[in-house]
C-alpha positions in Angstrom: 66.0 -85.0 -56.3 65.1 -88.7 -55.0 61.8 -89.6 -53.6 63.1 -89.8 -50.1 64.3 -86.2 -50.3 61.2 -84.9 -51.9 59.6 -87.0 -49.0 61.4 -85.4 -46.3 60.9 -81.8 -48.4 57.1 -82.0 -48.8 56.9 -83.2 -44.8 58.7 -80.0 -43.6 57.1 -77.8 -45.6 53.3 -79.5 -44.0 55.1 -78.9 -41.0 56.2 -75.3 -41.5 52.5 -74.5 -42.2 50.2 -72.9 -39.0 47.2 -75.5 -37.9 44.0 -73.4 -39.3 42.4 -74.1 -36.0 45.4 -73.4 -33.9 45.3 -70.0 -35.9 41.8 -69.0 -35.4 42.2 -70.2 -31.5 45.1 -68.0 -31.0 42.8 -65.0 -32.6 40.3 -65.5 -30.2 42.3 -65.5 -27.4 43.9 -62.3 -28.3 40.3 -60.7 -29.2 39.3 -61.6 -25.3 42.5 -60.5 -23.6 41.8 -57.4 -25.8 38.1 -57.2 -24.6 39.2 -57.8 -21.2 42.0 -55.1 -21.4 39.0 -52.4 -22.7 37.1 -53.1 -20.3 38.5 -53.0 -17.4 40.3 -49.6 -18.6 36.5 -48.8 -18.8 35.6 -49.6 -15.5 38.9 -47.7 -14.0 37.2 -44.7 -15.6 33.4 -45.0 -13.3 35.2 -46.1 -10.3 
């Protein structure tokens, strides 16, 4: 394998890998769309 191709092999593989923060943001957003979900199933319930 030439160093170009090694190159080009190493940069895709950086690339394949999810951003930590991107990651942790996407958690997040999930965990308030969940919160919100709950509680307005909640709040359905006492109206």
């Amino acid at each position: 394998m030439n160093r170009n191709a090694r190159r080009g092999r190493a940069i895709a593989i950086a690339e394949a890998k999810p951003n930590a923060r991107m990651v942790t943001l996407r958690y997040l957003m999930l965990a308030a769309g969940a919160t919100a979900a709950s509680l307005a199933l909640l709040l359905s319930h006492f109206i």
